[in-house]
C-alpha positions as CSV (number, residue, x, y, z in Angstrom):
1,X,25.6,-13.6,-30.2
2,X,27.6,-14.9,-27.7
3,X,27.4,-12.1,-25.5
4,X,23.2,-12.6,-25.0
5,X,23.7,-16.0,-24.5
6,X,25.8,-14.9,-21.6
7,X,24.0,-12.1,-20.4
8,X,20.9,-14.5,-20.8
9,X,22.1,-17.1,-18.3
10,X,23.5,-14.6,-16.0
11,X,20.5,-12.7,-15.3
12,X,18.2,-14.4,-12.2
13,X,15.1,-16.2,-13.2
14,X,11.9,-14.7,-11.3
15,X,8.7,-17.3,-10.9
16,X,6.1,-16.5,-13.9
17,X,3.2,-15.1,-12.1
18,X,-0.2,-15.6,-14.0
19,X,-2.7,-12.8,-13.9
20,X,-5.6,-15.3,-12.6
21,X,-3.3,-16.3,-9.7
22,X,-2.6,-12.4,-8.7
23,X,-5.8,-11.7,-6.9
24,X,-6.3,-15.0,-4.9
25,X,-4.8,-13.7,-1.4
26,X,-5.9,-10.4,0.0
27,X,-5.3,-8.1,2.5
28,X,-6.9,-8.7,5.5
29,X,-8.3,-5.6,8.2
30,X,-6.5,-5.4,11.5
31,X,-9.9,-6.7,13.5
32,X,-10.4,-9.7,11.2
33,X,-6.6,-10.4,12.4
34,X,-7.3,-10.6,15.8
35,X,-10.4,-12.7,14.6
36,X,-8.3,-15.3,13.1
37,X,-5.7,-15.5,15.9
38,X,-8.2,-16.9,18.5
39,X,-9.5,-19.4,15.6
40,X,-5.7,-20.0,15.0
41,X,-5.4,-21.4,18.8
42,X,-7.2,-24.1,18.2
43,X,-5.6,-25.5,14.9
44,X,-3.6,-28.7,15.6
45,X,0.4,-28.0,15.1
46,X,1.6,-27.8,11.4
47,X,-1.8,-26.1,9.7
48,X,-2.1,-23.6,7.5
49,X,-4.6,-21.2,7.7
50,X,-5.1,-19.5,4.0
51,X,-8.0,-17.1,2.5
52,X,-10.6,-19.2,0.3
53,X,-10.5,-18.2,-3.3
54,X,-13.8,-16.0,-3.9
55,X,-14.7,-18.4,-6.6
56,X,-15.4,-20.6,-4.2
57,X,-17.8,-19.3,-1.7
58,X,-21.3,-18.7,-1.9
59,X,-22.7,-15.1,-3.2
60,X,-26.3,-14.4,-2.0
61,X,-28.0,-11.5,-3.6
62,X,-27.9,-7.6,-1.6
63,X,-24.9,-8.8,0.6
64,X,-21.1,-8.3,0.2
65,X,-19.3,-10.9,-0.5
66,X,-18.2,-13.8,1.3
67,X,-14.6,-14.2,2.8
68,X,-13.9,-17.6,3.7
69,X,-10.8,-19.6,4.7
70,X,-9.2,-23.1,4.1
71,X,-7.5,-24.8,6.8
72,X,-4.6,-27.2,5.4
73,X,-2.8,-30.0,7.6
74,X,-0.3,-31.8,6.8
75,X,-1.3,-35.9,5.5
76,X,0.2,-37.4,8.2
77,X,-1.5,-35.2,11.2
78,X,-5.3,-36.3,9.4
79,X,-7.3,-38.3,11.7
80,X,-10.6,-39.8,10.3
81,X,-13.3,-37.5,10.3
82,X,-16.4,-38.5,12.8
83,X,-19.6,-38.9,12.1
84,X,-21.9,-37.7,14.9
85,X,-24.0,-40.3,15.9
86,X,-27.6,-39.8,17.6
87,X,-28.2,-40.3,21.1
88,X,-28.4,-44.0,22.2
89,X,-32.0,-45.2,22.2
90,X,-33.0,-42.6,19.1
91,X,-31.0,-43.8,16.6
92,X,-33.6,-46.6,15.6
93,X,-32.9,-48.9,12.5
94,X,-29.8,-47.0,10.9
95,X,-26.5,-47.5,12.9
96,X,-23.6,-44.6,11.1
97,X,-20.0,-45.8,11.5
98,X,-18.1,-42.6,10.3
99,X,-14.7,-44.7,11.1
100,X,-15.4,-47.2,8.7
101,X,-18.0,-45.6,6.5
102,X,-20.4,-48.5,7.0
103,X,-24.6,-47.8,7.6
104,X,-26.1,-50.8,8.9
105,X,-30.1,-51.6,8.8
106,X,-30.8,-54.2,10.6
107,X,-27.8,-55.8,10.8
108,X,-27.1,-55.3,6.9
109,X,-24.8,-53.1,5.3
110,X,-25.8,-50.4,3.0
111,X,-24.3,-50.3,-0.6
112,X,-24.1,-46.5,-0.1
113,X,-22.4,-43.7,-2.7
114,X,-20.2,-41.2,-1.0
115,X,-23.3,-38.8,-1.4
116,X,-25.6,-40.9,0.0
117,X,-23.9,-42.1,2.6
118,X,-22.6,-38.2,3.7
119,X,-26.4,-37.3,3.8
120,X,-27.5,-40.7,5.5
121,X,-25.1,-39.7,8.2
122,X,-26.0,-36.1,8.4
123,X,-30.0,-37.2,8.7
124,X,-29.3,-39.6,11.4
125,X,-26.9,-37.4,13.3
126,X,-30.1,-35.2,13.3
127,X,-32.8,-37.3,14.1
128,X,-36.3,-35.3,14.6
129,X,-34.8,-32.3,12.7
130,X,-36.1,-30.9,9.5
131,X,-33.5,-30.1,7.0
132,X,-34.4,-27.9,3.8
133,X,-33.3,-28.5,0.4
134,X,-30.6,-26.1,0.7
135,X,-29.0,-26.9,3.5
136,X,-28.8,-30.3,2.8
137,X,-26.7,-29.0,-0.3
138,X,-24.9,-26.6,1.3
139,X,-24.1,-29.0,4.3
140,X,-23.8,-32.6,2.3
141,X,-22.6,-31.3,-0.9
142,X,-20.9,-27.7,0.3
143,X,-20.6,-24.2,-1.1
144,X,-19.1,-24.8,-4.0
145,X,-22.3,-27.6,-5.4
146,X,-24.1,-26.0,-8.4
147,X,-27.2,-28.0,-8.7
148,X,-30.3,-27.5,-6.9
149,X,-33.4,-29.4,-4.6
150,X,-34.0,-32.0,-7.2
151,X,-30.3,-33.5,-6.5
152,X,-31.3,-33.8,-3.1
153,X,-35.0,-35.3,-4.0
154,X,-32.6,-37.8,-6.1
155,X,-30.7,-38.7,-3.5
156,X,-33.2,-39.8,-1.0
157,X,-35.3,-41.5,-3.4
158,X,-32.4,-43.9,-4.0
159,X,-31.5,-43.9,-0.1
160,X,-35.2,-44.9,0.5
161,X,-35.1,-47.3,-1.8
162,X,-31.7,-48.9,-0.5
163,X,-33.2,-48.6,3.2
164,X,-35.8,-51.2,2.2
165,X,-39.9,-51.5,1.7
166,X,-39.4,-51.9,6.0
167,X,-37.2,-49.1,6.6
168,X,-38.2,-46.5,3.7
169,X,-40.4,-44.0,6.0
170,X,-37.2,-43.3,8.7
171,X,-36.6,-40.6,6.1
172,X,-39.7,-38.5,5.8
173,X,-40.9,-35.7,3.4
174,X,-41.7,-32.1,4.8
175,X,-43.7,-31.1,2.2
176,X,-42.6,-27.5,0.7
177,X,-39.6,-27.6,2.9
178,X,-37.2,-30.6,2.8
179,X,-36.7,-34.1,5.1
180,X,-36.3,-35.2,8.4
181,X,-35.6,-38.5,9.5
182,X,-37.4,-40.3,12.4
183,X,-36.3,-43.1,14.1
Protein backbone atom coordinates (compact mmCIF):
# COMPACT_ATOMS: atom_id res chain seq x y z
CA UNK A 1 0.00 0.00 0.00
CA UNK A 2 2.78 2.04 0.65
CA UNK A 3 4.40 1.51 -2.50
CA UNK A 4 1.19 3.18 -4.68
CA UNK A 5 1.15 5.88 -2.42
CA UNK A 6 4.69 6.39 -3.53
CA UNK A 7 4.48 5.56 -7.03
CA UNK A 8 1.31 7.86 -6.87
CA UNK A 9 3.17 11.06 -5.87
CA UNK A 10 6.05 10.34 -7.95
CA UNK A 11 4.48 10.14 -11.25
CA UNK A 12 3.93 13.97 -12.97
CA UNK A 13 0.58 15.40 -12.94
CA UNK A 14 -0.67 16.35 -16.63
CA UNK A 15 -3.53 19.31 -16.83
CA UNK A 16 -7.17 17.55 -17.18
CA UNK A 17 -8.14 18.42 -20.59
CA UNK A 18 -12.05 18.38 -21.09
CA UNK A 19 -13.45 17.09 -24.33
CA UNK A 20 -15.59 20.49 -24.94
CA UNK A 21 -12.31 22.47 -24.61
CA UNK A 22 -10.37 20.10 -27.30
CA UNK A 23 -11.84 21.59 -30.46
CA UNK A 24 -11.79 25.34 -29.57
CA UNK A 25 -8.33 26.24 -31.52
CA UNK A 26 -7.73 25.04 -34.99
CA UNK A 27 -5.42 24.80 -37.57
CA UNK A 28 -5.16 27.58 -39.61
CA UNK A 29 -4.13 27.34 -43.86
CA UNK A 30 -0.85 28.81 -44.78
CA UNK A 31 -2.64 31.92 -46.80
CA UNK A 32 -4.99 32.79 -43.84
CA UNK A 33 -1.36 33.09 -42.02
CA UNK A 34 -0.11 35.53 -44.02
CA UNK A 35 -3.68 37.12 -43.75
CA UNK A 36 -3.41 37.56 -40.06
CA UNK A 37 0.23 38.81 -40.04
CA UNK A 38 -0.59 42.11 -41.84
CA UNK A 39 -3.77 42.36 -39.34
CA UNK A 40 -1.17 41.46 -36.56
CA UNK A 41 0.94 44.81 -37.56
CA UNK A 42 -1.47 46.90 -36.38
CA UNK A 43 -2.30 45.38 -32.91
CA UNK A 44 -0.90 47.64 -30.14
CA UNK A 45 2.13 45.81 -28.14
CA UNK A 46 1.08 43.01 -25.73
CA UNK A 47 -2.25 41.60 -27.69
CA UNK A 48 -3.17 38.39 -28.36
CA UNK A 49 -4.66 37.40 -31.33
CA UNK A 50 -6.69 33.97 -30.76
CA UNK A 51 -9.49 32.03 -33.07
CA UNK A 52 -13.17 32.82 -32.01
CA UNK A 53 -14.85 29.80 -30.61
CA UNK A 54 -17.47 28.66 -33.54
CA UNK A 55 -20.16 28.92 -30.98
CA UNK A 56 -19.84 32.27 -31.21
CA UNK A 57 -20.09 33.42 -34.62
CA UNK A 58 -22.94 33.82 -36.84
CA UNK A 59 -24.01 30.75 -39.23
CA UNK A 60 -26.09 31.91 -42.33
CA UNK A 61 -27.79 29.21 -44.25
CA UNK A 62 -25.74 27.64 -47.76
CA UNK A 63 -22.41 29.08 -46.58
CA UNK A 64 -19.46 27.57 -44.67
CA UNK A 65 -18.95 28.52 -41.65
CA UNK A 66 -17.61 31.46 -40.05
CA UNK A 67 -13.99 31.82 -38.71
CA UNK A 68 -13.63 34.67 -36.53
CA UNK A 69 -10.89 35.95 -34.15
CA UNK A 70 -10.69 37.66 -30.64
CA UNK A 71 -8.20 40.20 -30.02
CA UNK A 72 -7.16 40.33 -26.24
CA UNK A 73 -5.03 43.25 -24.54
CA UNK A 74 -3.81 43.45 -21.58
CA UNK A 75 -6.22 45.87 -18.83
CA UNK A 76 -3.75 48.32 -18.42
CA UNK A 77 -3.04 49.05 -22.37
CA UNK A 78 -7.33 49.66 -22.79
CA UNK A 79 -8.04 53.07 -23.71
CA UNK A 80 -11.81 54.11 -23.78
CA UNK A 81 -13.51 53.19 -26.71
CA UNK A 82 -14.81 56.30 -29.00
CA UNK A 83 -17.84 56.94 -30.13
CA UNK A 84 -17.85 58.44 -33.63
CA UNK A 85 -19.57 61.51 -33.58
CA UNK A 86 -21.42 63.12 -36.79
CA UNK A 87 -19.98 65.93 -38.66
CA UNK A 88 -20.27 69.40 -36.86
CA UNK A 89 -23.46 71.20 -38.05
CA UNK A 90 -25.51 67.58 -38.62
CA UNK A 91 -25.47 66.34 -35.46
CA UNK A 92 -28.72 68.37 -34.50
CA UNK A 93 -30.37 67.91 -30.91
CA UNK A 94 -28.37 64.70 -29.62
CA UNK A 95 -24.70 65.52 -28.69
CA UNK A 96 -22.81 61.52 -28.02
CA UNK A 97 -19.87 61.68 -25.51
CA UNK A 98 -18.41 58.16 -26.00
CA UNK A 99 -15.60 59.26 -23.20
CA UNK A 100 -18.08 59.81 -20.68
CA UNK A 101 -21.00 57.90 -21.89
CA UNK A 102 -23.31 60.90 -21.54
CA UNK A 103 -26.20 61.86 -24.54
CA UNK A 104 -27.30 65.28 -24.18
CA UNK A 105 -30.71 66.78 -25.69
CA UNK A 106 -30.82 70.03 -25.27
CA UNK A 107 -28.58 70.51 -22.79
CA UNK A 108 -30.15 67.49 -20.68
CA UNK A 109 -28.70 64.32 -20.03
CA UNK A 110 -30.29 61.17 -21.07
CA UNK A 111 -31.03 58.32 -18.42
CA UNK A 112 -29.85 55.89 -21.11
CA UNK A 113 -29.30 51.79 -20.59
CA UNK A 114 -26.07 50.45 -22.00
CA UNK A 115 -28.30 49.30 -24.97
CA UNK A 116 -29.88 52.29 -25.60
CA UNK A 117 -27.22 54.33 -25.31
CA UNK A 118 -24.81 51.93 -27.74
CA UNK A 119 -27.61 52.29 -30.44
CA UNK A 120 -28.25 56.08 -29.68
CA UNK A 121 -24.63 56.47 -30.45
CA UNK A 122 -24.55 54.23 -33.42
CA UNK A 123 -27.78 56.20 -35.05
CA UNK A 124 -26.19 59.56 -34.52
CA UNK A 125 -22.75 58.56 -35.68
CA UNK A 126 -24.84 57.79 -38.82
CA UNK A 127 -27.02 60.50 -39.39
CA UNK A 128 -29.11 60.29 -42.76
CA UNK A 129 -28.35 56.48 -42.89
CA UNK A 130 -30.91 53.73 -42.90
CA UNK A 131 -30.09 50.93 -40.62
CA UNK A 132 -32.18 47.50 -40.86
CA UNK A 133 -33.25 45.49 -38.11
CA UNK A 134 -30.48 43.25 -38.35
CA UNK A 135 -27.75 45.20 -38.52
CA UNK A 136 -28.67 47.16 -35.82
CA UNK A 137 -28.45 43.75 -33.84
CA UNK A 138 -25.62 42.51 -35.26
CA UNK A 139 -23.74 46.00 -34.88
CA UNK A 140 -25.36 47.27 -31.29
CA UNK A 141 -25.99 43.91 -29.85
CA UNK A 142 -23.22 41.64 -31.84
CA UNK A 143 -23.08 38.12 -33.27
CA UNK A 144 -23.60 36.32 -30.52
CA UNK A 145 -27.51 38.26 -29.70
CA UNK A 146 -30.30 35.67 -30.07
CA UNK A 147 -33.35 37.78 -30.35
CA UNK A 148 -34.71 39.41 -33.22
CA UNK A 149 -36.31 43.02 -34.88
CA UNK A 150 -38.76 43.35 -32.07
CA UNK A 151 -35.78 43.93 -29.54
CA UNK A 152 -34.75 46.61 -31.64
CA UNK A 153 -38.46 48.12 -32.19
CA UNK A 154 -38.24 47.93 -28.10
CA UNK A 155 -35.43 49.75 -27.85
CA UNK A 156 -36.27 52.76 -29.85
CA UNK A 157 -39.63 53.04 -28.64
CA UNK A 158 -38.17 53.68 -25.15
CA UNK A 159 -35.24 55.92 -26.74
CA UNK A 160 -38.11 57.93 -28.44
CA UNK A 161 -39.81 58.22 -25.52
CA UNK A 162 -36.62 59.35 -23.37
CA UNK A 163 -35.74 61.86 -26.42
CA UNK A 164 -38.90 63.83 -25.49
CA UNK A 165 -42.51 64.73 -27.22
CA UNK A 166 -39.85 67.59 -28.99
CA UNK A 167 -37.12 65.43 -30.00
CA UNK A 168 -39.08 61.96 -30.65
CA UNK A 169 -38.96 62.16 -34.72
CA UNK A 170 -34.81 62.59 -34.89
CA UNK A 171 -35.23 58.81 -34.94
CA UNK A 172 -37.46 57.84 -37.80
CA UNK A 173 -39.20 54.57 -39.02
CA UNK A 174 -38.32 53.03 -42.53
CA UNK A 175 -41.14 51.26 -42.90
CA UNK A 176 -40.41 47.30 -43.89
CA UNK A 177 -36.75 48.05 -43.41
CA UNK A 178 -35.50 49.53 -40.10
CA UNK A 179 -34.56 53.40 -38.72
CA UNK A 180 -32.56 56.24 -39.59
CA UNK A 181 -32.04 59.14 -37.56
CA UNK A 182 -32.25 62.79 -38.94
CA UNK A 183 -30.96 65.63 -37.38
Amino acid sequence: MAHTQAAATLTPLRPRVDRADRHRLRAVDPDEVAGLAQVADFLPPGATLLPAPQHALPTLPGRPPMVGYLVLLPADQQPPAPVAAAPAGEQGPVAIDGVQRVAVVDGRALDLTYLEFELLAHLVAHPHRVHTRDQLVTTVWGYGHVGDGRTVDVHVARLRRKLGAEHRHTIQTVRRVGYKYTP
